[in-house]
C-alpha positions as CSV (number, residue, x, y, z in Angstrom):
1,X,0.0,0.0,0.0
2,X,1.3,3.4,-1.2
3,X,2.8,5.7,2.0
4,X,-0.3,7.4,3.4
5,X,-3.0,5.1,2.6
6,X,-3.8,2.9,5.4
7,X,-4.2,-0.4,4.6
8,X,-7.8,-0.8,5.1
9,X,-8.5,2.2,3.0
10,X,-11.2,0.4,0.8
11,X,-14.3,1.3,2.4
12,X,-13.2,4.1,5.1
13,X,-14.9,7.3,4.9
14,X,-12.6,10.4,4.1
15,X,-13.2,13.9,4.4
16,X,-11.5,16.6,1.6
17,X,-11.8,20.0,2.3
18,X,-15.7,20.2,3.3
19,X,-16.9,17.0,1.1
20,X,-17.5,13.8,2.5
21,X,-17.4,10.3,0.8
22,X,-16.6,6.7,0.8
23,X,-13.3,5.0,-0.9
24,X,-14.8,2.4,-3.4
25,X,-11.3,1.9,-5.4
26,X,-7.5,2.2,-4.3
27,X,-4.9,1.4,-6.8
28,X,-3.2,2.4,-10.5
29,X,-5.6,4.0,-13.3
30,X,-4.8,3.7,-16.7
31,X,-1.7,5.6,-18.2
32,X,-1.6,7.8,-15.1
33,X,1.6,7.3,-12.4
34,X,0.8,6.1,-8.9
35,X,-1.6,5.6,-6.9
36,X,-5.0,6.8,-6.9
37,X,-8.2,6.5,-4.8
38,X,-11.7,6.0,-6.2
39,X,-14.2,8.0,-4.0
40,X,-17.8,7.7,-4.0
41,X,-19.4,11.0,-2.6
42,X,-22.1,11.6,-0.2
43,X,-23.1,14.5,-2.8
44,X,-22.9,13.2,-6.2
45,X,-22.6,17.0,-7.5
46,X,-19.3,16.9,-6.3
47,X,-18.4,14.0,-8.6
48,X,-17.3,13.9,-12.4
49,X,-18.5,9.8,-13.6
50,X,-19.7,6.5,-11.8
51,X,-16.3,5.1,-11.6
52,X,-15.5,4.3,-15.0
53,X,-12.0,5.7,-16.9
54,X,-11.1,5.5,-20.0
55,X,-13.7,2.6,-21.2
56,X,-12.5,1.0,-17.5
57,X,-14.8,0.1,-15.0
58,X,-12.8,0.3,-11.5
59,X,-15.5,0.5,-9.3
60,X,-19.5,1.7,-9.2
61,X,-21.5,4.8,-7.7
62,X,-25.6,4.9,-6.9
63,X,-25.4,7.9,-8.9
64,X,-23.8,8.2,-12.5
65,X,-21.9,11.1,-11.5
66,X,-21.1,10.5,-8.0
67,X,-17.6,9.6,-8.3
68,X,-14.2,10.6,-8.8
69,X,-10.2,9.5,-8.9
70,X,-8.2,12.1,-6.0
71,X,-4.6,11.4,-5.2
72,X,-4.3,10.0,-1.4
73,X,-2.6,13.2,0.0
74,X,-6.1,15.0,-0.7
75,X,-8.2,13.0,1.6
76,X,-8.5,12.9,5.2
77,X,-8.9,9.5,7.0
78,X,-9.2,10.9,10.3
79,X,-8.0,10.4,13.7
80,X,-9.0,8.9,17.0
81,X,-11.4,9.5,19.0
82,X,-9.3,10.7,22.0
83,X,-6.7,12.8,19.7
84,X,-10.0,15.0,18.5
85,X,-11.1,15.5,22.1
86,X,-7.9,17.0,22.8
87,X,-7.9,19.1,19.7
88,X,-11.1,20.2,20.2
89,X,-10.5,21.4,23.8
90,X,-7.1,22.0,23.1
91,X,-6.1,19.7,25.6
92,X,-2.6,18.3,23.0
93,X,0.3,17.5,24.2
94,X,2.1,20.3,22.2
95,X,-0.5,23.0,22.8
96,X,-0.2,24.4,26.4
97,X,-3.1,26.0,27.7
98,X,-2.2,29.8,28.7
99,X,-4.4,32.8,30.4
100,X,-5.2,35.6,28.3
101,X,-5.9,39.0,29.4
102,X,-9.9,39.6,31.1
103,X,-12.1,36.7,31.0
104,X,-10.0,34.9,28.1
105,X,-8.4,31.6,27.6
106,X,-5.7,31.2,25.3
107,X,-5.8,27.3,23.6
108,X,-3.1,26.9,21.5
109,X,-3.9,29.7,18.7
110,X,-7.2,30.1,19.6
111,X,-8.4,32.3,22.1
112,X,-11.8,31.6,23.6
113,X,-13.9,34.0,25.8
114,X,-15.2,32.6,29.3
115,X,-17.5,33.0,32.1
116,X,-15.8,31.8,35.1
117,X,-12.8,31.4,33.1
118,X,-10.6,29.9,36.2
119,X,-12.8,26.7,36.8
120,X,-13.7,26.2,33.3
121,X,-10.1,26.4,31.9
122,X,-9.0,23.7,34.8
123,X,-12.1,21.6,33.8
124,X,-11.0,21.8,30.2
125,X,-7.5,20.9,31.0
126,X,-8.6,18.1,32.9
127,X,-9.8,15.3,30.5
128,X,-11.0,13.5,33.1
129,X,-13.5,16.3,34.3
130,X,-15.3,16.3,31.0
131,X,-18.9,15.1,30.9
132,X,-20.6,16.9,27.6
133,X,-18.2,16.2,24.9
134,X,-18.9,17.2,21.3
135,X,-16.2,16.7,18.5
136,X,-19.0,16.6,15.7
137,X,-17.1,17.3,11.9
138,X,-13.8,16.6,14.2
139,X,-12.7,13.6,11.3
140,X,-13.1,11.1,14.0
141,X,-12.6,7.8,12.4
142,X,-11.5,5.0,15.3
143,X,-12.0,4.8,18.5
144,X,-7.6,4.3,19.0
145,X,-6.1,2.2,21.3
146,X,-8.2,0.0,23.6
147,X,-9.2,1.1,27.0
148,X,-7.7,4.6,26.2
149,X,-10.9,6.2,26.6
150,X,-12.1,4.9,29.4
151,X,-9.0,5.9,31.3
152,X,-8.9,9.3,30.3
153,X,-12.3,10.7,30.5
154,X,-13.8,9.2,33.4
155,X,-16.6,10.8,33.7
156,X,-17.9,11.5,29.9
157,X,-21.9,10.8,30.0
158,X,-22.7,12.7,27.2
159,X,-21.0,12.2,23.5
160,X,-21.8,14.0,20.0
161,X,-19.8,11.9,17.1
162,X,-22.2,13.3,14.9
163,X,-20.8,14.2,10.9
164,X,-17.8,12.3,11.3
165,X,-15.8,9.7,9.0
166,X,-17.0,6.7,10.9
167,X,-17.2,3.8,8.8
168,X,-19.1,1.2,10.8
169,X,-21.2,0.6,14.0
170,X,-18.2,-1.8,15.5
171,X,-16.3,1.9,15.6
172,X,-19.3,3.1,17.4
173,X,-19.6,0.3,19.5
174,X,-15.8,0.4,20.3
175,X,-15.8,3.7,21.6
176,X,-19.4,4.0,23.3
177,X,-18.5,0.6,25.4
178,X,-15.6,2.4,26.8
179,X,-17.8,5.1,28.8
180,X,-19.2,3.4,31.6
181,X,-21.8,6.0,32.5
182,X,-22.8,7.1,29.0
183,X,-26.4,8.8,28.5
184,X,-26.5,10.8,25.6
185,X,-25.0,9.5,22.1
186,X,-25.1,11.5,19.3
187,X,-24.6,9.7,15.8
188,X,-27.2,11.3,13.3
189,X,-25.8,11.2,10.2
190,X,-26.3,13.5,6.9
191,X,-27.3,11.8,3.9
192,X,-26.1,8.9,4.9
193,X,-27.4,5.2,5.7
194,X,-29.8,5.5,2.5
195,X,-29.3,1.3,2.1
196,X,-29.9,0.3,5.4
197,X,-32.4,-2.6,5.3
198,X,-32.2,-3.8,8.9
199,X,-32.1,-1.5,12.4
200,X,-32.2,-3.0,15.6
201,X,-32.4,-0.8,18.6
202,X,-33.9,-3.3,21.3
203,X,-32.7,-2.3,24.6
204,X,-32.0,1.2,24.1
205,X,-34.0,2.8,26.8
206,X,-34.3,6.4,24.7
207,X,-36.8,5.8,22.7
208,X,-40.6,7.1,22.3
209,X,-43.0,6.4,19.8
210,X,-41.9,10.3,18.6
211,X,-38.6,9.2,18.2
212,X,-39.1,6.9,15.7
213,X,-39.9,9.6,13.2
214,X,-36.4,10.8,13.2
215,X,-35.6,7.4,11.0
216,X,-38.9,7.2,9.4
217,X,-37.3,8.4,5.7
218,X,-34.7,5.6,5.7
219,X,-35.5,4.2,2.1
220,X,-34.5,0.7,2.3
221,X,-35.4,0.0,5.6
222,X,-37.2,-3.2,5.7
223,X,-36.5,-4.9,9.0
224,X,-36.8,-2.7,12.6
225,X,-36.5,-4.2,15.9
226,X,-37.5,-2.6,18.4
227,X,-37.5,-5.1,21.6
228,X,-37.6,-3.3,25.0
229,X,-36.8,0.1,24.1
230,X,-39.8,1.6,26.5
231,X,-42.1,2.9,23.9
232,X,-45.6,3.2,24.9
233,X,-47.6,4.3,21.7
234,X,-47.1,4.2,17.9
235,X,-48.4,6.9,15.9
236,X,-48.4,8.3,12.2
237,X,-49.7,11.3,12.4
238,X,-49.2,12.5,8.5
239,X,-52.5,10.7,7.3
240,X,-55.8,9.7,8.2
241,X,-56.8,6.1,8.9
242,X,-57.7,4.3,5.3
243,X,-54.9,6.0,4.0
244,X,-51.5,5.0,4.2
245,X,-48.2,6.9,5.7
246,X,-45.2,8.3,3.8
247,X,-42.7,6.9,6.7
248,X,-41.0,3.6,6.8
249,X,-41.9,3.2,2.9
250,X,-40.4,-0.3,2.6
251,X,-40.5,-1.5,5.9
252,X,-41.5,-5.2,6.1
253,X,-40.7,-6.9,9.2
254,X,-41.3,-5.0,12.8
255,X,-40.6,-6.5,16.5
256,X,-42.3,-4.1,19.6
257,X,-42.2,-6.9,21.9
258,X,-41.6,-6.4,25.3
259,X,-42.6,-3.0,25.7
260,X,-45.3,-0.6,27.1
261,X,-48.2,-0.5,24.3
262,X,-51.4,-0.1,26.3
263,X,-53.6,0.9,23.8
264,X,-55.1,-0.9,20.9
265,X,-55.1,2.4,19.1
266,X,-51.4,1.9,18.3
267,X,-52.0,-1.7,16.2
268,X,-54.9,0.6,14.5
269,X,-51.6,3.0,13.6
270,X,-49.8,0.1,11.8
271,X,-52.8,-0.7,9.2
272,X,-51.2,2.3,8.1
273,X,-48.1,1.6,6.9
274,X,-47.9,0.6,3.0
275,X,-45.3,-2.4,3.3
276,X,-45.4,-4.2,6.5
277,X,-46.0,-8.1,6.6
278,X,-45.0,-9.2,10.0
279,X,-45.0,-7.9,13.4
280,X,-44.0,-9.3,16.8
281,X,-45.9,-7.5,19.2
282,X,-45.9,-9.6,22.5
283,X,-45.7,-8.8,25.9
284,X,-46.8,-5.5,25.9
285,X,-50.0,-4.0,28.3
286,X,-52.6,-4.5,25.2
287,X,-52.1,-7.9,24.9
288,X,-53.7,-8.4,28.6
289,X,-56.8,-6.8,27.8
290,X,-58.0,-9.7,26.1
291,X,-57.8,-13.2,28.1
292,X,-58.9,-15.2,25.2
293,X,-55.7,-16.0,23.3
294,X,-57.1,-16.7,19.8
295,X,-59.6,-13.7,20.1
296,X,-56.5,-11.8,20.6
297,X,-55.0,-13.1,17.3
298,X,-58.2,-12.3,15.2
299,X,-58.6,-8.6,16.6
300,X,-55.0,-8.0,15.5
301,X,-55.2,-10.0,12.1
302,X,-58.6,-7.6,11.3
303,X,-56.9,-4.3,12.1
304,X,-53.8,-4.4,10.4
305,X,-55.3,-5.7,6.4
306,X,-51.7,-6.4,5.4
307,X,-50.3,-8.7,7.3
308,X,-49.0,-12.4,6.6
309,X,-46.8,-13.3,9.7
310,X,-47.9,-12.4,13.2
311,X,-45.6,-13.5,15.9
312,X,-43.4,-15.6,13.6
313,X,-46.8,-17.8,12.8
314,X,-47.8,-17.4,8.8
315,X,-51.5,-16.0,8.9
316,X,-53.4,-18.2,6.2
317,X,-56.2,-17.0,4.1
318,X,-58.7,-18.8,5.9
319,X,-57.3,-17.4,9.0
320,X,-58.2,-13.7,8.2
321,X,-61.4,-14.6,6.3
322,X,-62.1,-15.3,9.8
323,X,-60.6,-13.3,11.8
324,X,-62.3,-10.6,9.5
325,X,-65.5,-11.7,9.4
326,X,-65.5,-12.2,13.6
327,X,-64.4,-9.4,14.1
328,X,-67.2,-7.7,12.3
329,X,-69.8,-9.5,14.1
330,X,-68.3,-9.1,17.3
331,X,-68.6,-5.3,17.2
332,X,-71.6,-5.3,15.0
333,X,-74.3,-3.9,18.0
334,X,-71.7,-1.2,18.9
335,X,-71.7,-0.6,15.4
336,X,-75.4,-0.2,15.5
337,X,-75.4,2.0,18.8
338,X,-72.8,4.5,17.6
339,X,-75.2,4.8,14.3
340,X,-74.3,2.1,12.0
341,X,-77.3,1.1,10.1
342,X,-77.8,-1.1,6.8
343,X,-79.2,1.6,5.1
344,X,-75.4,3.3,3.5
345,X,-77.8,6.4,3.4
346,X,-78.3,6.6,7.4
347,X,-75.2,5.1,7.9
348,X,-73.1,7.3,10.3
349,X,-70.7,5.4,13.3
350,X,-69.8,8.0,15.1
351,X,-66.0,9.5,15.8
352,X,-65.4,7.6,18.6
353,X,-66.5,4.4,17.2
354,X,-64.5,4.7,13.8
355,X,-61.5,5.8,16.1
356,X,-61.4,2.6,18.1
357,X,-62.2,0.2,15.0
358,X,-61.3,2.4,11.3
359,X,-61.4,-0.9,9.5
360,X,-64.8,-1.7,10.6
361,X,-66.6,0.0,7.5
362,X,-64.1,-1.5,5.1
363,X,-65.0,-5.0,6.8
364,X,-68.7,-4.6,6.0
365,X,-68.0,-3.3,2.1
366,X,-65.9,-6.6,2.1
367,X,-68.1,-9.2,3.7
368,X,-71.5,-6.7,3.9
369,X,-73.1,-5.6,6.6
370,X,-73.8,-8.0,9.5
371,X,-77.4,-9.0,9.6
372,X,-79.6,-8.8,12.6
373,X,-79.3,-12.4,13.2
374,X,-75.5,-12.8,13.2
375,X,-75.7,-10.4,16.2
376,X,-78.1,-12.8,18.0
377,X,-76.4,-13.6,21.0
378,X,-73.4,-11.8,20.1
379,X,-71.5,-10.2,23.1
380,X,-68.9,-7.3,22.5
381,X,-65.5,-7.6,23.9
382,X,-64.9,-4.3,25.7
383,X,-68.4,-2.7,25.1
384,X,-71.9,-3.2,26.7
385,X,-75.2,-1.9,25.7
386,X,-75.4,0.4,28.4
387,X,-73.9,4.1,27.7
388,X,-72.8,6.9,29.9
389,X,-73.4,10.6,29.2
390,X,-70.0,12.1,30.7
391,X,-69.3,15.5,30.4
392,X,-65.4,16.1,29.7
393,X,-63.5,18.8,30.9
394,X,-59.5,20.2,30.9
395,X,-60.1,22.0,34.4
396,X,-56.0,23.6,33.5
397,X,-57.1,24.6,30.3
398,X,-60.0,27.2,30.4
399,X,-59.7,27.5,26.4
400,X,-61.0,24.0,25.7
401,X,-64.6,24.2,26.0
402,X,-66.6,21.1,27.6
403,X,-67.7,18.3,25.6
404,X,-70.5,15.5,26.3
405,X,-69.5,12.5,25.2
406,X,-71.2,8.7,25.2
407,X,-69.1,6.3,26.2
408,X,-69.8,2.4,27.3
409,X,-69.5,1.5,30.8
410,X,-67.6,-1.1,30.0
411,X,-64.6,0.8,28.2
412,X,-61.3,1.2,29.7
413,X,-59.7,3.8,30.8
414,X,-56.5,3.3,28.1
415,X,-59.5,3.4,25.4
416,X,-61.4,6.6,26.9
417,X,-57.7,7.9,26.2
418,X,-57.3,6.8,23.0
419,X,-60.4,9.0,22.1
420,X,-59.5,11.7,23.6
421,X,-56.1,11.6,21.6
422,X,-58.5,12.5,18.4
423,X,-60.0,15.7,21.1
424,X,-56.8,17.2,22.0
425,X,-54.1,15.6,19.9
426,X,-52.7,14.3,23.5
427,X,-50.8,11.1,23.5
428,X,-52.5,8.8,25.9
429,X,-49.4,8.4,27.6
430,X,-49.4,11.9,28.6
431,X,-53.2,12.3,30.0
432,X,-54.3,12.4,33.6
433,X,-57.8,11.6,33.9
434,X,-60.0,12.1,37.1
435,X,-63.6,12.1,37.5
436,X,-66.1,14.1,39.7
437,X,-69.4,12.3,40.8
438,X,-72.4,14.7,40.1
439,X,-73.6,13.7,43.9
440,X,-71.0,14.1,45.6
441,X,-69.6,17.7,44.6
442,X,-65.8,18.6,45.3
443,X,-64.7,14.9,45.5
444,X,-62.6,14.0,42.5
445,X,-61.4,10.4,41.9
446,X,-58.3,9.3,40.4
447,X,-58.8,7.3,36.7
448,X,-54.9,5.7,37.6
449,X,-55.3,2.3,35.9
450,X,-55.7,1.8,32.2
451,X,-57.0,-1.5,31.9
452,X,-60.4,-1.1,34.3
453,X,-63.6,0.1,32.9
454,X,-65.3,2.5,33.6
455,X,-67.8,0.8,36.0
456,X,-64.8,-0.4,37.9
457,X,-64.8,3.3,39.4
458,X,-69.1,3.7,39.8
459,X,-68.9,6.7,37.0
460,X,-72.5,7.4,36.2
461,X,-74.3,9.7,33.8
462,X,-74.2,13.2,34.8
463,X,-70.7,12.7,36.2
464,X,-67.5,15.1,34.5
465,X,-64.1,13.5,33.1
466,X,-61.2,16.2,34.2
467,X,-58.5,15.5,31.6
468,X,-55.0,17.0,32.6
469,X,-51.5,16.9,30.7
């Protein structure tokens, strides 16, 4: 390998001058002298061909003009992670820190204003003192030698490698393993990871269902794991139910087991994504809301259309004729009470009905209707015939007027809040719900568990819903 080209150049990320890329090639090109490296870049503008010379093909770009040949002493391969701490605090070796004049801090050349300049230029001199370290576009490309990082900075907890010249996770994982106390990692890339098909993030306590927008755009994501990560709701807020979200365009295959999913209003939020085909979604709060394991099987297979593997089990045709045409019946007098009729003319569920089942009309254009005497005998899963007239109220916010709602006596708690997401646009997750009885003024009862009815508490008509967040 030529002097300055390290020997696993062929796929490292280099940096020249403000341009970023990937070396696809490293070697001679045709009727030029010595060596040469192929580079890929992250924006194709900055290239001349797709890797071809001369009628040669040495290597290949997504883009037809994303490449071109540099000479080796043009690109940067970066440094370790501990050498760009110290250049970045000017913590080197060679660069001795000095005290300028007022509050000023002299770093090598570079002389930085402070508050407090005393304790933070002993802080900065002091590697181990650092907790918030940020060497983002700092050309960091390996974490250097092992254990060097832990021994150094102690006490890091918080890291921002973002826009750097890492070249895999391993380098991630090498130096992130190293800080024992580590909360913060910062590794959000710029036009980058466009051919990832497969994420997994189980375990990483960070997440939220919000979160998960942030890589919602990945192109060729197909597979996303997502096991134990805390999340507690899914939702896709760019489109209506019946239509289908822009995020996760190819994703395929999606694990959200073991977490904290309460509400059946996040498996409604996955009928909406255009590609998916199998989900693993067990051990979460929803799942115990149903004691009946096959019932719980057929209310997933009828809300999400798409799917053909649920838990790793292949869902046969038969199987969500079924499940479809159950499910249908099962709800088919709530249907009826929240306005349903067989008449398409006076047919008019209500908002809180299509909220907590959107496939249900879709189901009875499919299969039709269910007739009066496939309801004989038929008893709901969550609802009973009898409704309460609640008023609901936001007793913190005076700008939200009340609203008098309908609501079975048997619905729980986690679905009153999934209805009252489509009121105030409030995850479920975030609301506080308490209840005053309309015969005993001033006493206000605590709603605090999410899988109880309604009954559970003795609501009655008349009484008021507080809602806080």
């Amino acid at each position: 390998m030529a002097a300055g080209v390290p020997p696993d150049a062929l796929g490292r990320r280099v940096a020249c001058g403000t341009d970023y890329g990937t070396v696809r090639y490293v070697g001679s090109v045709s009727r030029t002298a010595g060596i040469w490296l192929g580079v890929e870049w992250d924006d194709p503008q900055r290239g001349k061909h797709d890797g071809s010379y001369e009628g040669i093909q040495y290597f290949t770009c997504r883009h037809p003009k994303g490449g071109s040949f540099i000479r080796p002493n043009k690109a940067n391969f970066g440094v370790d992670f501990l050498t760009a701490v110290k250049d970045r605090y000017g913590l080197n070796d060679q660069q001795d820190v000095q005290y300028g004049t007022g509050d000023t801090v002299v770093f090598g050349r570079k002389t930085v204003e402070f508050v407090g300049m005393d304790s933070v230029a002993e802080q900065q001199r002091q590697l181990n003192k650092l907790v918030d370290i940020s060497v983002r576009e700092c050309a960091v490309s390996h974490a250097g030698q092992e254990e060097e990082i832990s021994r150094a900075c102690a006490n890091m907890r918080h890291i921002n490698l973002s826009k750097n010249l890492i070249s895999s996770w391993e380098t991630v994982t090498a130096i992130a393993s190293q800080v024992q106390n580590l909360e913060t990692l910062n590794v959000r890339p710029d036009n980058v990871l466009q051919t990832l098909k497969l994420l997994d993030l189980s375990d990483n306590q960070l997440l939220d269902g919000n979160q998960m927008h942030l890589i919602a755009q990945l192109p060729r994501l197909e597979q996303l794991i997502l096991r134990n990560t805390g999340i507690s709701s899914i939702q896709f807020p760019d489109v209506a139910f019946g239509c289908k979200t822009k995020m996760f365009p190819s994703l395929k295959r999606l694990a959200i087991n073991g977490n904290k999913i309460s509400q059946w209003s996040s498996i409604n939020e996955l009928d909406k994504l255009p590609s998916l085909r199998a989900l693993q979604c067990n051990n979460n709060p929803f799942v115990d809301t149903e004691k009946n394991p096959e019932t719980l099987i057929q209310l997933i297979i009828a809300k999400i259309s798409q799917l053909e593997v649920l838990n790793n089990c292949e869902i046969l045709p038969a199987e969500r004729r079924g499940a479809e045409l159950d499910y249908r019946k099962i709800f088919g007098k709530d249907w009826l009470e929240a306005g349903g009729h067989w008449n398409p003319e006076k047919n008019k569920p209500s908002e809180e009905f299509l909220a907590a089942h959107p496939r249900y009309q879709t189901l009875c254009l499919k299969y039709g209707a269910p007739e009066e005497g496939e309801l004989k005998g038929q008893q709901p899963l969550t609802l009973k015939n009898q409704l309460l007239t609640l008023t609901i109220k936001c007793p913190e916010k005076p700008e939200q007027k009340p609203v008098e709602k309908k609501l079975p006596e048997s619905m729980t708690i986690q679905k009153v809040k999934g209805l009252l997401y489509r009121l105030f646009k409030i995850p479920g997750s975030e609301l506080k719900l308490s209840y005053e009885s309309s015969k005993l003024e001033g006493k206000e009862v605590e709603l605090d568990n999410d899988l109880k009815p309604l009954q559970f508490y003795s609501i009655e008509s008349g009484d008021c819903v507080l809602v806080r967040w």
